[in-house]
C-alpha atoms as one frame of an Amber mdcrd trajectory, in Angstrom:
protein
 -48.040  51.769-150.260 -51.005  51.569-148.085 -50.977  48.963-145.188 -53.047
  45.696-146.193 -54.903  46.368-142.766 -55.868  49.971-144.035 -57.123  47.954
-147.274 -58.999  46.119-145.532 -60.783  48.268-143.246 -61.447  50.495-146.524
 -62.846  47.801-148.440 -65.303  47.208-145.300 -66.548  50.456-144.944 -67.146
  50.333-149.033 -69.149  47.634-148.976 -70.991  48.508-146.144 -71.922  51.975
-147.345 -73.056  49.974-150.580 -74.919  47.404-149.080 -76.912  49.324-146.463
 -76.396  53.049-147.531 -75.534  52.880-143.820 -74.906  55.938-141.577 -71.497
  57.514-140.195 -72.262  55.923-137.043 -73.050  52.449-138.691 -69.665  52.589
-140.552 -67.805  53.797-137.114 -69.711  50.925-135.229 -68.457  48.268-138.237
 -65.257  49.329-138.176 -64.602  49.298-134.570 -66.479  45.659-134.125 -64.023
  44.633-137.416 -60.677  45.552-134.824 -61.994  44.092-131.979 -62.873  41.159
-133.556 -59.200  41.045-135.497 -57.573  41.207-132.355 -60.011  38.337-130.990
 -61.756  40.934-128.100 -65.712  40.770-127.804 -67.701  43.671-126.111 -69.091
  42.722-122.409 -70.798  44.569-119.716 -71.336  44.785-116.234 -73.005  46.734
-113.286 -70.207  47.945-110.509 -71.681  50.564-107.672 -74.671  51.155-109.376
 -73.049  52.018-112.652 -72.623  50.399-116.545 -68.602  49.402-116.778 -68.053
  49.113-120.567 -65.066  46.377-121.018 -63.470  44.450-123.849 -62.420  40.835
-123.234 -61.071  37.562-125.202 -63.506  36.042-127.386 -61.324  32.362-126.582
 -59.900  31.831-123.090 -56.599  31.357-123.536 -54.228  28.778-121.179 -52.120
  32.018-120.512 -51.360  34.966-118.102 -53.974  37.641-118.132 -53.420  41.600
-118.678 -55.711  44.497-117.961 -55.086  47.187-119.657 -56.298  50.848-118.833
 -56.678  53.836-121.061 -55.792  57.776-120.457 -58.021  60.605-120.099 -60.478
  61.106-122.993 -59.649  57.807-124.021 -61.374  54.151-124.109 -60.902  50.370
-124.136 -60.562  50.716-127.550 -56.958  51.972-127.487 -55.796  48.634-126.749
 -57.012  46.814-129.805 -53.633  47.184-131.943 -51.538  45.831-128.929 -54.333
  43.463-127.975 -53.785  41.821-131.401 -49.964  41.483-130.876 -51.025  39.723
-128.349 -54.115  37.985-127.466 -53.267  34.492-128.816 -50.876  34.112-125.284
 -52.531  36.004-123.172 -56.117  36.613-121.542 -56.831  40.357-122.258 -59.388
  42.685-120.571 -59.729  46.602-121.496 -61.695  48.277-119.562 -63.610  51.718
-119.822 -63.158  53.384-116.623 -65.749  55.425-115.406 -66.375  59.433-116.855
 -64.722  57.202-120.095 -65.740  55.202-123.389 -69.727  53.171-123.040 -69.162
  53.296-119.135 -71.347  55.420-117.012 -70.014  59.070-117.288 -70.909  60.732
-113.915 -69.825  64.374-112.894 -69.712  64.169-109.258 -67.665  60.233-107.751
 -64.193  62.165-107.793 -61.554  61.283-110.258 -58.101  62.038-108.347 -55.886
  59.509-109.236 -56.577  57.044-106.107 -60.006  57.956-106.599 -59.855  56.200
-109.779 -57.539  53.664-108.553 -59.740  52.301-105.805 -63.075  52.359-108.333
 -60.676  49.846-110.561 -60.271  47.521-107.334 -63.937  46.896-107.388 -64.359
  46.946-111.004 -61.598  44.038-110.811 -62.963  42.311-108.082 -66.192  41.640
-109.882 -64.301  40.181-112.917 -62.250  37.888-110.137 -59.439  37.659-112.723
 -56.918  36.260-109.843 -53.102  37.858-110.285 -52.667  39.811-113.590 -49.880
  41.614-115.377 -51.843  45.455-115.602 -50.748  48.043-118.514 -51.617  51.669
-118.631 -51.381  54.711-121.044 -51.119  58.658-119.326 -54.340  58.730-116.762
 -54.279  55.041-116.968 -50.274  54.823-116.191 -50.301  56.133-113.096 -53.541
  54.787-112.095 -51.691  51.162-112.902 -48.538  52.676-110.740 -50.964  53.023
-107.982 -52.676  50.054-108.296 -49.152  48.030-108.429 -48.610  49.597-105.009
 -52.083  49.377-103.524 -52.949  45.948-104.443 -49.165  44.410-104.651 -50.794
  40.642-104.139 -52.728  40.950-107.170 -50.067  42.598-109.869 -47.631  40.196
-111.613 -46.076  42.960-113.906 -46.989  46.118-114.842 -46.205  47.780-117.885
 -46.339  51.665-118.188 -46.933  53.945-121.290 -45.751  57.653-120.865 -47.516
  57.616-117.480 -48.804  60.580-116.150 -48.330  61.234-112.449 -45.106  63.062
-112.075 -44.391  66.507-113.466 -40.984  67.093-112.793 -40.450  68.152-116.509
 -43.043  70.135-117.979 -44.699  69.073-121.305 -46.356  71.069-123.962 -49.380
  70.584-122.694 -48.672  71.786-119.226 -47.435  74.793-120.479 -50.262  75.420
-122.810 -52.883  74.469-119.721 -50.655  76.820-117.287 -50.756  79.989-119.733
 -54.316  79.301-120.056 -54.944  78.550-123.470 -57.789  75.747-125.090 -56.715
  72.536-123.636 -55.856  70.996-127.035 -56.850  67.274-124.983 -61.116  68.755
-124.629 -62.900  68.906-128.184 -65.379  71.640-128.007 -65.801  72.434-131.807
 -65.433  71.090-135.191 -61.908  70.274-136.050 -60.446  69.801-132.587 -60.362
  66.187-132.632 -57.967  65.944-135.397 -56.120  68.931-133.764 -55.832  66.052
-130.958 -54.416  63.042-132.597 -51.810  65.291-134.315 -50.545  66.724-130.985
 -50.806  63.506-129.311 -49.327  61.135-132.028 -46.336  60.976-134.124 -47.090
  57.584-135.612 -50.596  58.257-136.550 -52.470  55.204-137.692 -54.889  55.285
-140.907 -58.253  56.536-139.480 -60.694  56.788-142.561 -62.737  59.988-142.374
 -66.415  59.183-141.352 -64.598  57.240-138.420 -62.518  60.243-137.451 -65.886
  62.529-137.404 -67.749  59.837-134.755 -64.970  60.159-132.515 -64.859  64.349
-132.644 -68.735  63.929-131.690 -68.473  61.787-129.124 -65.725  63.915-128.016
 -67.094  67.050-127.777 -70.336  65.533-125.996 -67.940  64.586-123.187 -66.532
  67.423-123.092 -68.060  68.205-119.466 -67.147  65.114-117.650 -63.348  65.463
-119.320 -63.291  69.128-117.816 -64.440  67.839-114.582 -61.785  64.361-114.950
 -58.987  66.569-116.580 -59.637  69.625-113.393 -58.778  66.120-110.471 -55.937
  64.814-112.454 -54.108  68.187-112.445 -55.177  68.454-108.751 -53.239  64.817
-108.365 -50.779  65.234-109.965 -49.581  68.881-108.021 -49.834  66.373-104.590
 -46.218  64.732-103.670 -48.088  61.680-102.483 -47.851  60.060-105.935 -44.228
  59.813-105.764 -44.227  58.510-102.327 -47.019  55.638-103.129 -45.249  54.389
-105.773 -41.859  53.575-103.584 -44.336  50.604-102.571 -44.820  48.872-105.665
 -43.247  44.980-105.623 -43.996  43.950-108.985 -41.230  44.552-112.383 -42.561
  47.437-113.853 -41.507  48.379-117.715 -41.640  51.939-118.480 -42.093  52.968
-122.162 -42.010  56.145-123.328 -42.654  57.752-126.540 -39.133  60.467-127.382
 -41.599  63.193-129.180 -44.481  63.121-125.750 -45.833  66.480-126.205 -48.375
  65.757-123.252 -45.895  64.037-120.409 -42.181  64.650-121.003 -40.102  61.476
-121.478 -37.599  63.079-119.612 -40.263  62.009-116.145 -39.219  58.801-117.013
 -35.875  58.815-114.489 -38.148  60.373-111.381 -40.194  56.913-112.086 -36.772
  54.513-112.545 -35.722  56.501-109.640 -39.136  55.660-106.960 -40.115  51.994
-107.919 -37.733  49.641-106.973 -37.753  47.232-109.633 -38.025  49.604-112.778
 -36.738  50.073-116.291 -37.352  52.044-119.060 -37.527  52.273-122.800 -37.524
  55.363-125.286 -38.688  55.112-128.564 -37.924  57.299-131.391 -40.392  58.762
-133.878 -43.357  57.833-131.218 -45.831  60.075-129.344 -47.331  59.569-126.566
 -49.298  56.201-126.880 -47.030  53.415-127.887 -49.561  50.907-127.896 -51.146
  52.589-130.717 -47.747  54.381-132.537 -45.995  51.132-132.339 -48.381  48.020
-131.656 -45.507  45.213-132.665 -42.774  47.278-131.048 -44.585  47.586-127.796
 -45.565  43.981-127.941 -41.636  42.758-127.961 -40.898  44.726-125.695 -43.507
  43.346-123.048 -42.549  39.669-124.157 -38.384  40.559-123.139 -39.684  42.513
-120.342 -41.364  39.297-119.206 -38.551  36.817-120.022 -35.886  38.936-118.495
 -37.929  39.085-115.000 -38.660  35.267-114.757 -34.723  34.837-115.234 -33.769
  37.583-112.362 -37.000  37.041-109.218
């Protein structure tokens, strides 16, 4: 049986094509405004450095904590909506689109090493003055949230990480793939690659109805020179040993979750990080890929909520 949630964004994207013999691009902007707005997120915008930051926050204020949450490479604020719904009626959420990423300015030439990235977040957060916040991050985004935990301890609550990249200890798919010098199955350059993506990224795929699926492969492979240039700085990070070293620093409880069937970073890198931060644990999950937040929304959200409980009761 379908999910009602499917249903419904089906029935949407029906009636929309009916009413307004609407484009692709109409039905992909309807549908994404429909999640945002189910998991009570609004679209906002700002100018940081000179460039746009795309960012996604609550519609209603909430009296509760707030988390930031930060996608992986090739990805966007929009990641977060599944989780963001699990969770937005206790908490203050903000997504953001980092820069090279999503509706944010996509320049070739500002750096994107890891701390790179992390520092161009400090000011991003700065402008937003959001006070202390818990911080999540997927891949790119997980380590750049490690970092972050350790640059900017007086700022971090919690920090939640989902198959972080950052340490290569254990080689993934990917790196082998990207080390024998095949196509990087994480750069769309031609038709058909984008779905090639999700199925090597995801175990739990969630239902993506086609005209949505074929916006995302364009906007894909129109990025696909800024991801080259993002993908070429993260490899370059993550061969440094500084990494490891940094995130010895972090103060704040940090949850580690970690999708068993990670094709792209091995679960098994999930010790080396238990191992450096001091105040660490972890979580596999069977059946799930390498984005939690999106393979297992409700799942993910528990998780965070015990995480939570369990550090009030031991700090």
């Amino acid at each position: 049986m379908m999910p009602r949630s499917a249903l419904s964004l089906i029935t949407i994207l029906i009636t929309t094509l009916l009413i307004s013999a609407c484009s692709r691009q109409a039905l992909y902007d309807n549908a994404i405004a429909w999640e945002r707005s189910g998991a009570g997120l609004e679209p906002a915008t700002m100018m940081v450095d000179g460039m746009t930051i795309a960012y996604l926050k609550s519609k209603e204020p909430v009296d509760g904590d707030t988390i930031v949450m930060i996608h992986g490479f090739g990805a966007n604020k929009d990641n977060w909506t599944r989780l963001a719904h699990e969770l937005s009626d206790d908490f203050n959420i903000y997504a953001i689109d980092l820069p090279g990423h999503g509706e944010s300015s996509k320049p070739l030439d500002i750096g994107y090493h890891f701390d790179e990235q992390t520092r161009r977040l400090n000011r991003i957060l700065e402008e937003l003055d959001l006070g202390r916040f818990h911080m999540m991050g997927n891949s790119m985004g997980g380590a750049i949230t490690a970092l972050y935990a350790a640059y900017y301890p007086e700022q971090i609550r919690s920090a939640v990480l989902f198959d972080p990249a950052g340490i290569w200890a254990y080689e993934s798919d990917l790196a082998e793939q990207v080390v024998a010098g095949g196509k990087n199955p994480l750069i769309p350059t031609e038709e058909g690659d984008f779905e090639r993506l999700v199925d090597f990224a995801l175990v739990e795929k969630p239902f993506v109805p086609w005209p949505i699926y074929s916006v995302m492969e364009d906007k894909a492979i129109a990025n696909r020179d800024v991801n080259t240039v993002i993908f070429n700085d993260i490899r370059d990070s993550t061969m440094a040993s500084q990494f490891s070293e940094d995130i010895t620093a972090i103060k704040a409880p940090v949850l580690i979750i970690w999708g068993q069937e990670d094709r792209i970073t091995d679960p098994r890198n999930a010790d080396i990080f238990v191992q450096q931060i001091p105040d660490a644990r972890k979580v596999l999950l069977d059946g799930i890929g390498h984005a939690p937040m999106i393979e297992a929304p409700e799942k993910s959200a528990a998780l965070f909520r015990e995480f939570l409980a369990e550090s009030v009761k031991t700090r």
